[in-house]
C-alpha positions in Angstrom: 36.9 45.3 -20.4 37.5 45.9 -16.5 34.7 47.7 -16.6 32.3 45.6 -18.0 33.4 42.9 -16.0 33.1 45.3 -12.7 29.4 46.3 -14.1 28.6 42.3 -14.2 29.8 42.0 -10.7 27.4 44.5 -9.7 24.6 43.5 -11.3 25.1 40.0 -10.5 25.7 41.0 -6.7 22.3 44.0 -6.9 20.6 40.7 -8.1 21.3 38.5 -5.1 19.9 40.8 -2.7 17.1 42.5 -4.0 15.3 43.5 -1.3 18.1 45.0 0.3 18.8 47.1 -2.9 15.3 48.0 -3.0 15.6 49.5 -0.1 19.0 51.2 -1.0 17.1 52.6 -3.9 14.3 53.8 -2.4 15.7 57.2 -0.7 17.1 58.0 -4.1 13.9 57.1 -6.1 12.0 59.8 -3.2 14.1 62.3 -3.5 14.5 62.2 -7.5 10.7 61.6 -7.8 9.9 64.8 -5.3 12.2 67.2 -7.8 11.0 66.1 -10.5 7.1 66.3 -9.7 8.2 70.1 -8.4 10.0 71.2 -11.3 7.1 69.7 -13.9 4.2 71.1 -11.9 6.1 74.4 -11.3 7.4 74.8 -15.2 3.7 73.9 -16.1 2.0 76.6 -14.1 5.0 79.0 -15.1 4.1 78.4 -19.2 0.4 78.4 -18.5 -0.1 81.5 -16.7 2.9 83.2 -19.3 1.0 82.2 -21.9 -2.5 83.1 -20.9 -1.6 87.0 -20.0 0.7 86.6 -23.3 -2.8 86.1 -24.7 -4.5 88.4 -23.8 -2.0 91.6 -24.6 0.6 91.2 -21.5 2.8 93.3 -24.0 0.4 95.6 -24.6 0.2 99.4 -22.8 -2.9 100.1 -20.7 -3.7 103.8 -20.3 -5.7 105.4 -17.2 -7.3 108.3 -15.7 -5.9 108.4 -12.3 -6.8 111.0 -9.7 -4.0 113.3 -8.9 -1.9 112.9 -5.0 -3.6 115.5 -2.7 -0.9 118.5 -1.8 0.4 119.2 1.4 0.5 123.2 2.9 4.1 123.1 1.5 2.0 122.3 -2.2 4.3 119.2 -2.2 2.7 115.8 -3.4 2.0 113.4 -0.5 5.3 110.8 -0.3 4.4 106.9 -0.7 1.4 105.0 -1.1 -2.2 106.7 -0.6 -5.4 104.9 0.7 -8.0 108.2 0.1 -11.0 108.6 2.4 -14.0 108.5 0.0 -15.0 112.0 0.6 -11.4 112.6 -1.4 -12.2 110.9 -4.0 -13.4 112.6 -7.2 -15.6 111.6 -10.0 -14.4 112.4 -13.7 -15.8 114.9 -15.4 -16.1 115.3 -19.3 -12.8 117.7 -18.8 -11.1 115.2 -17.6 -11.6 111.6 -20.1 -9.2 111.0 -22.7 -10.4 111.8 -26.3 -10.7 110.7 -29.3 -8.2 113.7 -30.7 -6.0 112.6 -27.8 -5.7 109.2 -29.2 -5.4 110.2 -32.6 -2.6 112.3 -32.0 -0.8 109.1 -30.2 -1.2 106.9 -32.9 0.5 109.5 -35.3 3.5 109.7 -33.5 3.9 106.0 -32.2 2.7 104.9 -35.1 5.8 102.7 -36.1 5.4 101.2 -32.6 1.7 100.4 -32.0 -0.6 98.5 -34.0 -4.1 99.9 -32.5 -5.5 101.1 -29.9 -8.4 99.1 -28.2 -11.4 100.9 -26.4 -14.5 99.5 -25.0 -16.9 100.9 -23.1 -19.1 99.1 -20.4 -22.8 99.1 -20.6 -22.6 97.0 -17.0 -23.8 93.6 -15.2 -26.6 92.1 -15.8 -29.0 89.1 -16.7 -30.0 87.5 -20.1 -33.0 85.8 -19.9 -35.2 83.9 -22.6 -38.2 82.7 -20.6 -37.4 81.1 -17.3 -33.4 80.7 -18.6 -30.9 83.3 -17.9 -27.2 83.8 -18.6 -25.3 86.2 -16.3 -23.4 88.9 -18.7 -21.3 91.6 -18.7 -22.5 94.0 -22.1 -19.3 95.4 -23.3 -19.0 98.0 -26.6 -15.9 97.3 -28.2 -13.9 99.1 -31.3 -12.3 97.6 -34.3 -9.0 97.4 -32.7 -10.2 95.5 -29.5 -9.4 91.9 -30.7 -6.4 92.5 -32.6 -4.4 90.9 -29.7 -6.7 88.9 -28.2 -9.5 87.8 -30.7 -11.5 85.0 -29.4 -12.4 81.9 -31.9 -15.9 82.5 -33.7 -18.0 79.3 -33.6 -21.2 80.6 -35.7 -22.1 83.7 -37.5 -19.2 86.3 -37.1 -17.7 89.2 -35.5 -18.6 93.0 -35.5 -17.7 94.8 -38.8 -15.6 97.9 -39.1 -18.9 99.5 -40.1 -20.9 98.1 -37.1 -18.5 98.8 -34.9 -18.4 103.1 -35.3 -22.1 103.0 -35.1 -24.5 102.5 -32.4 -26.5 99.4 -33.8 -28.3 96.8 -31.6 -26.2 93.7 -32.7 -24.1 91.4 -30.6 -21.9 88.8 -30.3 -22.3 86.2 -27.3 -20.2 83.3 -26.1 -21.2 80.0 -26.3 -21.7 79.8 -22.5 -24.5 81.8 -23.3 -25.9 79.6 -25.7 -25.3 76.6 -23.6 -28.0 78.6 -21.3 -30.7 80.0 -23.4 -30.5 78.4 -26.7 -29.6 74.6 -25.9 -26.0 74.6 -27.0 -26.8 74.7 -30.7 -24.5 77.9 -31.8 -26.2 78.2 -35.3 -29.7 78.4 -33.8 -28.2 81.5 -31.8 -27.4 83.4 -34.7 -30.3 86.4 -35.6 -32.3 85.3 -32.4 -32.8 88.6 -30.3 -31.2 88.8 -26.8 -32.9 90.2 -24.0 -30.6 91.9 -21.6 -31.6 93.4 -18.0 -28.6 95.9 -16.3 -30.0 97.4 -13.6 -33.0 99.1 -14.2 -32.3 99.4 -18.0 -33.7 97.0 -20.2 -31.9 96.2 -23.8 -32.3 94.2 -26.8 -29.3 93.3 -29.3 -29.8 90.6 -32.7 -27.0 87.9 -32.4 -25.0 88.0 -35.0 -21.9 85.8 -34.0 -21.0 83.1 -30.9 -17.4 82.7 -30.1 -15.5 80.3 -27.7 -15.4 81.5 -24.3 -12.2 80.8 -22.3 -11.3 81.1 -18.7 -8.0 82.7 -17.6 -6.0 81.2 -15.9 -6.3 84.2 -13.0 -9.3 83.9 -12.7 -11.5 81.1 -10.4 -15.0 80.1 -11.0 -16.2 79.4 -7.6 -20.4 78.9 -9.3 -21.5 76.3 -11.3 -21.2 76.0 -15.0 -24.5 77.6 -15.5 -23.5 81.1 -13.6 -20.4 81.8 -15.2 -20.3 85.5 -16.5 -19.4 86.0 -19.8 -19.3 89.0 -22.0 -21.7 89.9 -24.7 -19.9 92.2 -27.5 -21.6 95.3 -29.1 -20.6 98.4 -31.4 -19.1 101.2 -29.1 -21.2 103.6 -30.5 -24.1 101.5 -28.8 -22.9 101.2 -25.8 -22.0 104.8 -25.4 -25.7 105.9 -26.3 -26.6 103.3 -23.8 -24.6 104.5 -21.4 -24.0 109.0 -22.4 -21.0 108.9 -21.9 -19.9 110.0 -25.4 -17.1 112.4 -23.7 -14.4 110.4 -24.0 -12.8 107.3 -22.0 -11.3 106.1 -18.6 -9.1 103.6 -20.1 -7.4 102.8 -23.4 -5.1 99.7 -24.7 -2.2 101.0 -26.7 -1.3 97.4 -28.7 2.5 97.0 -29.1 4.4 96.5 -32.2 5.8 93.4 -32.3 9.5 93.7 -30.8 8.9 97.0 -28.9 9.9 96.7 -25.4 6.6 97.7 -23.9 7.8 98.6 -20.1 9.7 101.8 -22.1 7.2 102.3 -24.3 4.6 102.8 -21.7 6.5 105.4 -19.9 6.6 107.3 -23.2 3.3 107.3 -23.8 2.2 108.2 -20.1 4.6 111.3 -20.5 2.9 112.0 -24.1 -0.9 111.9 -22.9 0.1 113.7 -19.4 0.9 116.8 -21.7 -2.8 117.4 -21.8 -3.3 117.1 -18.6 -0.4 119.8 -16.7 -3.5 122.2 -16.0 -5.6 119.7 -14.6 -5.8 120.2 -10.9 -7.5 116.5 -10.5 -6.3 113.7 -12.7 -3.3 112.8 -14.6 -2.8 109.6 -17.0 -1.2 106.6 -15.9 0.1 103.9 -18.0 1.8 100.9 -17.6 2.6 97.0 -18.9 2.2 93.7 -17.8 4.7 92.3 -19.4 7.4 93.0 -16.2 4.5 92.3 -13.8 4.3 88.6 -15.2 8.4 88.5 -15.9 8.4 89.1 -12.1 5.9 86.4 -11.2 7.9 83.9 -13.2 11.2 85.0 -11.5 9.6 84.6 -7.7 7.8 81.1 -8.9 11.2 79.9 -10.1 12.6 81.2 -7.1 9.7 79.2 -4.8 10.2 76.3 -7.4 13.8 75.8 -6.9 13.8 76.0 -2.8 11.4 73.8 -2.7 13.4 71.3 -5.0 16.4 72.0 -2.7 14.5 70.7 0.3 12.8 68.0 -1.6 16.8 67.0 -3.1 17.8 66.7 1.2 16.1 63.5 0.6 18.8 62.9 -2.0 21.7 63.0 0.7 19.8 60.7 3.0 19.6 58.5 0.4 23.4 58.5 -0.5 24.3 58.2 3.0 21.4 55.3 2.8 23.7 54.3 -0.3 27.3 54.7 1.9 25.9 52.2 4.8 24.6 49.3 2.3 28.3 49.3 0.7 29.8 49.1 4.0 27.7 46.4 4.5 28.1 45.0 1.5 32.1 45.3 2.3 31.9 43.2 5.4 30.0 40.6 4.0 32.4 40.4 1.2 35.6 40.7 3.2 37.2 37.1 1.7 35.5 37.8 -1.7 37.8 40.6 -1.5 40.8 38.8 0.0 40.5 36.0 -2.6 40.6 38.8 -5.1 44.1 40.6 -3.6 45.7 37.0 -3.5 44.8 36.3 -7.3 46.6 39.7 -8.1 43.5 41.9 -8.1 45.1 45.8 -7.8 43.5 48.6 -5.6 42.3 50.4 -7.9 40.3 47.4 -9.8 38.9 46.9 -6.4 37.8 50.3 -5.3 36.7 50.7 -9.4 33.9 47.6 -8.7 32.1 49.0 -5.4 31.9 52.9 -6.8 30.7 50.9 -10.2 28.4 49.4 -7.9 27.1 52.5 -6.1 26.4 54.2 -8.7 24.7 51.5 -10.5 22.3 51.9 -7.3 21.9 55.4 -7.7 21.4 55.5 -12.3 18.8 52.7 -11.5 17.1 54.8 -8.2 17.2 57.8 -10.2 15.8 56.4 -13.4 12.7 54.8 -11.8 12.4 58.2 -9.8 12.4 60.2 -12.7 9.6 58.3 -14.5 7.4 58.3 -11.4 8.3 62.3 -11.3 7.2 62.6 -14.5 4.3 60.7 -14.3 3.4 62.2 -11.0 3.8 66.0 -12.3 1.3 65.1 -14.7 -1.1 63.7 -12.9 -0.8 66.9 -10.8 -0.7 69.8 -13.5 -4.0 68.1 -15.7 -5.8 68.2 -11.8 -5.0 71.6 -11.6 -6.1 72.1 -15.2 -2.3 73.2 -16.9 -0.7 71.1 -19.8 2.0 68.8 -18.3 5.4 70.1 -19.0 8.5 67.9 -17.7 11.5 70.1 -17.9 14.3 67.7 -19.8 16.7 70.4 -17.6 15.4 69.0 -15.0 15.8 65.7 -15.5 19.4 65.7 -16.8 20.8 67.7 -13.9 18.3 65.1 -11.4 20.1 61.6 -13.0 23.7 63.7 -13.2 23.5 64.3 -9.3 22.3 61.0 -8.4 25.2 59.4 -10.4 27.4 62.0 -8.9 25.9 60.4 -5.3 26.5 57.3 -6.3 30.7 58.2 -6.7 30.8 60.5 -3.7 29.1 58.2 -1.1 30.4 54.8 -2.9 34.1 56.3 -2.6 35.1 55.6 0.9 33.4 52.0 1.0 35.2 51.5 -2.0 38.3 52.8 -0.6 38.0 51.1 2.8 37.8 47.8 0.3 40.8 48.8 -2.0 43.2 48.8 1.2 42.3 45.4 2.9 45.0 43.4 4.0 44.6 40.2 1.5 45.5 38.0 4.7 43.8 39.4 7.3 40.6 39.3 4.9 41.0 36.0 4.2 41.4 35.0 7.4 38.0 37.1 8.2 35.3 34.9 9.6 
C-alpha cells in the first residue's frame, strides 16, 4: 500500500508542474530516442545485407585461377601482398582453366557436401536494342546448377531446361527491366519475341523464352536512372562458349554447399584438392574461398560501430539523470515543510526517501517510454529511406527502459536521502 500511495504522490506532484517535468524528461527522452534509432537502423542494415549475400550463395565456395607469386633469386615466393606491374601479368592459357574432368572428379569426392557446382561463362557488355529503345545487358551462359542457390522469381514463360542448358541454342531469359525498356512492361508479350544484342563488335540474336524479377543487391548502388540499369540476360553455356571459343575450360566455378557444411573449412579442402592439378604449373594455382566469414566479419565490425555509437548517444542518458538529480533537489527545497509536516505525523525515513526515488524514477519509465516509441518510430523512418525493412531490436529496448529506471534510482537516491534525514523542526520552521 505505501507504494501505491508514494506512486500517487508522484503523480499527483509530476502533475502540478508539468513543464518543469517536461523538461526533466526531455534529456532522458534524447538520449533513449538516439539508442534506439541507432540500434533499429544498425540491426536493420545488419539483417539486410546478411540476408541479401545469404541469397545469393554467401555459404557457397568460389573457385579461381589465380596467377602464381613471382620467385625471388633464392626461388622463394615473394612475402606479403603483391600489386604486379602489367607486364607481369599473364594471360591463361587452355593449360591452365579448370575442366570439366576437374570438376567431375570434385563432385565425386565431395559429393556428400556440395549440392552443384555453378558455371557461367560471359559473352560480355553490351546494348539490346528494338528500334530506337535499348536496354543495357550483360549476356551471361549459365549451367543447370547456376540457380540452385540463387534462382530468381520467373514472371512469364520459364527458365532454361537441363536440355537447353548443355547445348549451344539461341534462347534466353531476360529480366523484366528489360521488358520495362523494349517491350512496354507487358512480360507475356516478351516471351518468343527475338532480342537483338550488340557486345562490342559482335552482333547476336536469342528467342525469349522466360522474364524473371530482377533485384538489386544490397552492395550494389545504381547511380543512372531506372532506364540504364544493367541487367543480365541468361543463355545455355554451350552458346555462350561458341560465342565466345573458349570451350577450354573455366576461370571460375561456384562449388554450392551442403546445407550444414561449414564452408570456410570446406573451401580450404577443395582449394588443396583442385591445386593437385596444378603442382607443375609454373603460372597459376587455384584459389578458393567463402563469403560466409567475410560477411560474419562485417556484422561483428557494424555491431562494434553500432554499439559505440549507442554509448555516446546513451552520454546523453547521464546528463539527463543528473538533469533528473537537480529537479529533485529542487523539488526537495520547495517541499521542505511538506516534508517536515510528514516527520511530525510519524512519517519514517525510509517512507520518505521511498516517495522521491518512486518519484525519479517515475520521471525516468515515463522519459524512457516516450523515447523509445519516438526511437522506434524514428529508426523506421530512417531504415525504409535507406531502403531496408525496419527492425527494432526488443534487446534493445528492454536493456534502454531498464537503464533509464536504473537512472531514475541512482540519481533520485541522494535527493531522496538528503530528504529522509531532515530535521522535522528545522523543516517546519523552513521559510
Amino acid at each position: 500500500m505505501l507504494i501505491i500511495e508514494n506512486i500517487m504522490l508522484a503523480l499527483n506532484g509530476l502533475r502540478s508542474n508539468k513543464m518543469r517535468t517536461f523538461l526533466t524528461m526531455l534529456g532522458i527522452i534524447i538520449g533513449i530516442c538516439a539508442v534506439i534509432t541507432i540500434m533499429t537502423l544498425g540491426q536493420s542494415v545488419t539483417n539486410k545485407f546478411t540476408d541479401s549475400m545469404q541469397s545469393i550463395g554467401a555459404s557457397n565456395v568460389t573457385v579461381m585461377i589465380q596467377q602464381k607469386a613471382d620467385e625471388d633469386e633464392d626461388g622463394n615466393a615473394a612475402q606479403g601482398m603483391m600489386f604486379m606491374a602489367a607486364e607481369n601479368q599473364k594471360a591463361p592459357t587452355e593449360k591452365d582453366y579448370i575442366t570439366d574432368d576437374m570438376l567431375s572428379s570434385l563432385r565425386e569426392n565431395y559429393d556428400s557436401e556440395m549440392l552443384g557446382i555453378a558455371l557461367s561463362e560471359t559473352v560480355g557488355t553490351g546494348k539490346a536494342e528494338k528500334g530506337k529503345l535499348y536496354a543495357n545487358v550483360t549476356v551471361m551462359g549459365i549451367n543447370g546448377d547456376y540457380f540452385l542457390s540463387n534462382a530468381p522469381a520467373v514472371l512469364s514463360g520459364r527458365m532454361l531446361t537441363a536440355d537447353e542448358l548443355g547445348g549451344d541454342r539461341r534462347i534466353a531469359v531476360v529480366s523484366d527491366k528489360l521488358v520495362n525498356n523494349l517491350f512496354g512492361g507487358k512480360n507475356e508479350n516478351a516471351i518468343g519475341e527475338t532480342l537483338e544484342v550488340t557486345v562490342g563488335d559482335s552482333f547476336y540474336e536469342y528467342t525469349i523464352v522466360g522474364v524473371y524479377q530482377y533485384e538489386q543487391n544490397v552492395y550494389m548502388m545504381n547511380f543512372g536512372s531506372e532506364k540504364d540499369i544493367n541487367t543480365n540476360v541468361y543463355i545455355p553455356i554451350g552458346t555462350a562458349q561458341a560465342a565466345t571459343h573458349s570451350t577450354a575450360g573455366y576461370t571460375m566455378a561456384t562449388v554450392i554447399s551442403a546445407p550444414g557444411v561449414d564452408s570456410t573449412t570446406f573451401a580450404s579442402r577443395v582449394e588443396r584438392y583442385l591445386n593437385a592439378y596444378y603442382r607443375t604449373n609454373r603460372d597459376f594455382k587455384v584459389s578458393a574461398f567463402s563469403m560466409e566469414s567475410m560477411v560474419s566479419q562485417f556484422a561483428s565490425v557494424l555491431g562494434t560501430i553500432q554499439t559505440a555509437i549507442s554509448v555516446i548517444a546513451g552520454i546523453s542518458l547521464l546528463v539527463g539523470g543528473i538533469g533528473v538529480m537537480n529537479i529533485m533537489l529542487v523539488s526537495i527545497t520547495e517541499r521542505t515543510r511538506e516534508i517536515g509536516t510528514c516527520k511530525a505525523l510519524g512519517a519514517t525515513n525510509t517512507s520518505i526517501r521511498l516517495q522521491f526515488i518512486i518519484e525519479a524514477v517515475i520521471i525516468c519509465l515515463i522519459g524512457g517510454a516516450i523515447g523509445v516509441a519516438l526511437g522506434i518510430a524514428a529508426g523506421s523512418i530512417a531504415s525504409n529511406a535507406l531502403g531496408f525493412p525496419a527492425k527494432a531490436s526488443i534487446e534493445s529496448i528492454l536493456i534502454a527502459l531498464g537503464f533509464s529506471m536504473t537512472i531514475g534510482v541512482f540519481f533520485g537516491y541522494y535527493p531522496a536521502n538528503k530528504a529522509a534525514k531532515m530535521d522535522p523542526i528545522n523543516a517546519l520552521r523552513y521559510e
